[in-house]
C-alpha positions as CSV (number, residue, x, y, z in Angstrom):
1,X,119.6,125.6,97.8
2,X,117.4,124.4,100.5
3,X,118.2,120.9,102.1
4,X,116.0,119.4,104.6
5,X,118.8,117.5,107.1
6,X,118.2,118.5,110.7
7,X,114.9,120.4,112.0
8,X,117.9,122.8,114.2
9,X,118.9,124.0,111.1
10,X,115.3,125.3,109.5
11,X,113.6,128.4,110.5
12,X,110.9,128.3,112.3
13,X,108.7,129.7,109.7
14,X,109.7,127.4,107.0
15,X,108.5,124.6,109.5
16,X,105.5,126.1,110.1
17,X,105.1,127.0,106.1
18,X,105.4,123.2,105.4
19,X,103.0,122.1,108.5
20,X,100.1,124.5,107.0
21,X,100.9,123.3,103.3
22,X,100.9,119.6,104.4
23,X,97.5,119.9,105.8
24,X,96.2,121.7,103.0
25,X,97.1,118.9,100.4
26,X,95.9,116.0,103.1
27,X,92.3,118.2,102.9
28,X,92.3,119.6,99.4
29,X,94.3,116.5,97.4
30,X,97.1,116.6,95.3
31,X,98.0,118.5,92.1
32,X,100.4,118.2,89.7
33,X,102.6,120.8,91.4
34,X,105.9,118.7,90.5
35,X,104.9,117.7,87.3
36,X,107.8,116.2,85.5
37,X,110.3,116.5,88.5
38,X,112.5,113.2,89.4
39,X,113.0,111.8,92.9
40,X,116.2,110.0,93.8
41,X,116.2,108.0,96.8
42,X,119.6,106.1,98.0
43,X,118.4,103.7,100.8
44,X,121.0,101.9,102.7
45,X,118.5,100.5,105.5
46,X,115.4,98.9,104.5
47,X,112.2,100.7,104.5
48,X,108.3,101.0,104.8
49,X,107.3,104.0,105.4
50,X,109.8,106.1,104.1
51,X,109.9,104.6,100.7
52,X,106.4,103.8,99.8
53,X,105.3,107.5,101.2
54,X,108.0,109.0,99.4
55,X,107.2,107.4,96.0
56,X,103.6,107.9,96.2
57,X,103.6,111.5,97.6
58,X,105.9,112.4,94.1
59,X,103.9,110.2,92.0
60,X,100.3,111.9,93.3
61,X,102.5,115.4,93.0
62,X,102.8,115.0,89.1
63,X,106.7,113.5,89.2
64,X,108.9,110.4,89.1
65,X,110.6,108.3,91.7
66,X,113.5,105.8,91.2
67,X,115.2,104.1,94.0
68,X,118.8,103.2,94.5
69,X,120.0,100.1,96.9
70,X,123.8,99.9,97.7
71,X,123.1,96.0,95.9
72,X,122.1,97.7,93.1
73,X,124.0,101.1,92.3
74,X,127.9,101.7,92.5
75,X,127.5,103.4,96.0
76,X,128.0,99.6,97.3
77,X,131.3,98.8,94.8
78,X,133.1,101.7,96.3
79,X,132.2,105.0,94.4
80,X,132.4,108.0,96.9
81,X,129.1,109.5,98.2
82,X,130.9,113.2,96.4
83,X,130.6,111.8,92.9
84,X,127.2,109.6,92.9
85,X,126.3,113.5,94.2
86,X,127.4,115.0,91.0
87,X,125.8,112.6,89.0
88,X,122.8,112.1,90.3
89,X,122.3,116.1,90.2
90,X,122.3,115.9,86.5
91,X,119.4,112.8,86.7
92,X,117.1,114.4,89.0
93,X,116.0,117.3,91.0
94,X,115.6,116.0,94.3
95,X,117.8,113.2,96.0
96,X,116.3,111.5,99.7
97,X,118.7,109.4,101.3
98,X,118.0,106.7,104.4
99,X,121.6,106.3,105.6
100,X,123.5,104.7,108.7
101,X,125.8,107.5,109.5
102,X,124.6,111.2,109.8
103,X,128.1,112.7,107.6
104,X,127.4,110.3,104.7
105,X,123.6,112.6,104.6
106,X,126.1,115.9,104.4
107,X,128.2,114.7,102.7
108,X,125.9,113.9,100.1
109,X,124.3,117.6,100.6
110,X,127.6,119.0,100.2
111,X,128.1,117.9,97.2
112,X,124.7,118.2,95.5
113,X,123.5,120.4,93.1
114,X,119.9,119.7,93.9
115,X,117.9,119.9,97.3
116,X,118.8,117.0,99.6
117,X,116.0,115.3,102.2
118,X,117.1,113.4,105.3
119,X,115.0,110.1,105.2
120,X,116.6,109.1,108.4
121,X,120.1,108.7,109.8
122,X,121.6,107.1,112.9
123,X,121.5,110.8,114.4
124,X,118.1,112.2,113.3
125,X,114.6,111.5,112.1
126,X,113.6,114.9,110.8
127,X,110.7,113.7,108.6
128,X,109.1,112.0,111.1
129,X,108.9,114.8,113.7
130,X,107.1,117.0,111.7
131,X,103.9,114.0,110.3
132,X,104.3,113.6,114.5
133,X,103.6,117.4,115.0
134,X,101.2,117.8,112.3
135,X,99.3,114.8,114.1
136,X,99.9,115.9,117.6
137,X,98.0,119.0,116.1
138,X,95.2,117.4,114.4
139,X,94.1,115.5,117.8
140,X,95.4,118.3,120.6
141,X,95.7,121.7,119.0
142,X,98.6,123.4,118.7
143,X,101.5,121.9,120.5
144,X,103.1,124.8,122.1
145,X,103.4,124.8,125.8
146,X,102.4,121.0,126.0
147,X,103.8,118.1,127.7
148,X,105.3,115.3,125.4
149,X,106.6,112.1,127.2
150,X,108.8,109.4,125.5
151,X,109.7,106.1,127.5
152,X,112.4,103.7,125.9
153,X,115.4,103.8,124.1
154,X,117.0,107.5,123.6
155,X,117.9,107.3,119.3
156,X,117.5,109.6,116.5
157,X,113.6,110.2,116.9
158,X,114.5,111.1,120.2
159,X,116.9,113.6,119.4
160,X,115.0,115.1,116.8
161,X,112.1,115.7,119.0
162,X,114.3,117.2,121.9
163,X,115.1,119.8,119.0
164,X,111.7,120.6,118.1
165,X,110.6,120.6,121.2
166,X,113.2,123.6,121.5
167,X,111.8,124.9,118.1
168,X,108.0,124.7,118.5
169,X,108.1,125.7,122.2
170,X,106.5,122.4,123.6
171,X,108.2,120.5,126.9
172,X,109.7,117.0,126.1
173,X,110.6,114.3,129.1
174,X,112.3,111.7,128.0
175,X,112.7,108.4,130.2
176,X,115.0,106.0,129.9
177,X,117.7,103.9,131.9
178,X,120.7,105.9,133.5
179,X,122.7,103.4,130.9
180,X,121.6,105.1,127.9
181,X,121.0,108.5,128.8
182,X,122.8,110.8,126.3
183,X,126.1,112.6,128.2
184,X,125.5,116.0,126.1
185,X,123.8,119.0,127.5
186,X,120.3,118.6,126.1
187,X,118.2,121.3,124.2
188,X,116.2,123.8,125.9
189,X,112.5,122.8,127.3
190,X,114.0,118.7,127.6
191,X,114.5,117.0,131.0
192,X,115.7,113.5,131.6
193,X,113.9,111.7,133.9
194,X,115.0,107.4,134.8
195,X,111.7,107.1,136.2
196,X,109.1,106.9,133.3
197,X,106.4,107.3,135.6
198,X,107.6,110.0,136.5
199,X,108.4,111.4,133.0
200,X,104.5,110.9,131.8
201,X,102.9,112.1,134.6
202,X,100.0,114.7,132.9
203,X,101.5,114.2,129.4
204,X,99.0,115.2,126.5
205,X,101.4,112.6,124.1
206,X,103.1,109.6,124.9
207,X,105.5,108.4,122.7
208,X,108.0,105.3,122.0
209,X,109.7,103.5,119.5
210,X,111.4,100.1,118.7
211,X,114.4,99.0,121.7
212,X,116.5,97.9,118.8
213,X,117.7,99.7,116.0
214,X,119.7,98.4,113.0
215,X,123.0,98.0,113.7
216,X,122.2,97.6,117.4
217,X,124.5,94.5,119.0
218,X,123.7,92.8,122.3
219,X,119.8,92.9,121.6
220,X,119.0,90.7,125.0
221,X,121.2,93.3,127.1
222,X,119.3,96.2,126.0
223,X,115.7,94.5,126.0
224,X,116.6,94.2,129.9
225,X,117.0,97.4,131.2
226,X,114.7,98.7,128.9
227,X,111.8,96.1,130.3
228,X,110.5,98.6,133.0
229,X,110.2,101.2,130.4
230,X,107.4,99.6,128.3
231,X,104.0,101.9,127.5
232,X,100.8,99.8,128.6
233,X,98.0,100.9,130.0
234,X,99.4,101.2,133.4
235,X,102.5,103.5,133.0
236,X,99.3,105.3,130.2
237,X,97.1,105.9,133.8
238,X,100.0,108.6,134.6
239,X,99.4,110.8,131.7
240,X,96.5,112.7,131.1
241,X,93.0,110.8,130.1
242,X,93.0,112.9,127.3
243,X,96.4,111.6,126.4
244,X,97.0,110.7,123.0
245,X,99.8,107.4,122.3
246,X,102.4,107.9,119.3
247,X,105.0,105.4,117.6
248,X,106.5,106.5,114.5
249,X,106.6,102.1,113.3
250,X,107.7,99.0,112.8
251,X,106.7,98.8,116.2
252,X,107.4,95.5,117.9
253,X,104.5,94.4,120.0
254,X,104.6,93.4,124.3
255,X,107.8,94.4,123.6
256,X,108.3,98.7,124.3
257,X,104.6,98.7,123.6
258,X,101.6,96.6,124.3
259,X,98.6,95.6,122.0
260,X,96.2,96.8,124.1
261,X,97.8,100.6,123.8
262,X,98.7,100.5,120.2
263,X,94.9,99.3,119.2
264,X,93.7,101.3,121.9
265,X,91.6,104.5,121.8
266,X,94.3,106.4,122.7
267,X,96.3,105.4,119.8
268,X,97.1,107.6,116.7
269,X,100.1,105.4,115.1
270,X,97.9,105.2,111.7
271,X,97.3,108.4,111.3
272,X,100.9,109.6,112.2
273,X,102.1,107.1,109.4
274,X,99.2,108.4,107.2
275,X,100.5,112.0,107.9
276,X,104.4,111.0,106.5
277,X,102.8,111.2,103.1
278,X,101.4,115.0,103.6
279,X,104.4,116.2,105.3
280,X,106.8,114.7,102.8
281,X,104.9,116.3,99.8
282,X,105.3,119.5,101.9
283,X,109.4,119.2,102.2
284,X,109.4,118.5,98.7
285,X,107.2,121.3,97.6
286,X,109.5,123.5,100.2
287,X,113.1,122.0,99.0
288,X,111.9,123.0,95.1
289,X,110.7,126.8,96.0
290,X,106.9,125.6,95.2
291,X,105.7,127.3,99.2
């Protein structure tokens, strides 16, 4: 059974397996290679990106999608995350799930009979790190041994790309205030910095994300200390020219990023969402024993 949950838990080669298959289909096209095969995907946070990539990526690959709210399946009238497992393991032959907390994801796994893909959780965002490697790569090479710089909040894209940065061998700062800083050791080839000057001085990537996540309280609290941290084009001067700007979306504009740097020339935003859609025919491919 191969689930795709956390990036920490994959081998290194099956990363790298999927990154060379998901740039194969983004040159060569789709074919049917999961012709017949049903996607289930259990979202209990809205979505963009994650559901209209996941649908078309199986729809382009030969196979189905259907898509379960908690409004609209039993998951939000009280059936346990164990049994709409079981059932849904005799429906389909993959399940994705965008979930609030990271146990209901293995929980879910754990009870599966079929391969399970993390769409997102409030711990990790391991979908998105790879489309954000595979487009790191496309603009700067490979990404081992480079400097990746994120100013903002510290949440579950953070996390997962403190992991990868372990994984793929690439240096991660991470700025943000003392406040939010997490209080576990962090991976190898990470460093904390409360300066975020500091933190993207000769970075080939800066990277950010929204201030507030869903299910964040005290939005005006947060948006203050996070102020200082916003990516415009001064705090991009400290990184390198060649420096390439990243958000993985909905990003909120002026507020952690300005107009000028998200339609700027050192923006790659669109093609990072683009590159969801290769990567996530990739997992699936992976996840069904197809690479």
């Amino acid at each position: 059974m191969k689930h795709f949950l956390d990036i920490e838990k994959i081998s290194m080669s099956d990363l790298r397996n999927i990154l060379r298959k998901a740039v194969q289909l983004k040159k060569t096209g789709s074919k049917k290679l999961l012709a017949g095969k049903q996607l289930a995907m259990i979202f209990e946070k809205p979505s963009t990106r994650t559901r209209v990539s996941f649908e078309v990526a199986i729809n382009q690959l030969g196979g189905n999608a259907l898509t379960l709210n908690n409004n609209d399946s039993q998951l939000g009238r009280g059936e346990t995350i164990a049994d709409t497992a079981k059932v849904l393991s005799r429906y389909a032959d993959i399940i994705m799930m965008r979930t609030f907390q990271h146990e209901t994801l293995l929980e879910l796994a754990e009870n599966s009979s079929v391969p399970v893909i993390n769409g997102l959780t409030d711990t990790s965002h391991p979908c998105q790190i790879m489309a954000d490697i595979m487009t790191f790569e496309e603009h700067k090479g490979p990404i081992k041994d480079k400097l990746l710089a994120w100013s903002g909040d510290w949440n579950n894209v953070t996390y997962t790309l403190a992991h990868a940065a372990e994984k793929f061998g690439f240096k991660f700062n991470f700025a943000c205030p003392k406040e939010f800083a997490p209080a576990n050791s962090l991976p190898k080839n990470t460093k904390y910095f409360e300066d975020p000057e500091v933190a993207v001085k000769n970075a080939d990537c800066v990277i950010t994300d929204t201030w507030i996540s869903m299910g964040d309280e005290d939005e005006a609290y947060k948006k203050n200390l996070l102020a200082p941290y916003q990516v415009n084009e001064v705090l991009m001067k400290h990184a390198k020219k060649s420096a390439i700007f990243m958000h993985c979306l909905p990003a909120h504009r002026e507020h952690e990023v300005t107009s000028a740097v998200m339609d700027g020339k050192q923006s790659v935003v669109f093609d990072e969402a683009e590159n969801r859609l290769h990567v996530q025919k990739a997992i699936m491919l992976w996840c069904l024993g197809k690479i």
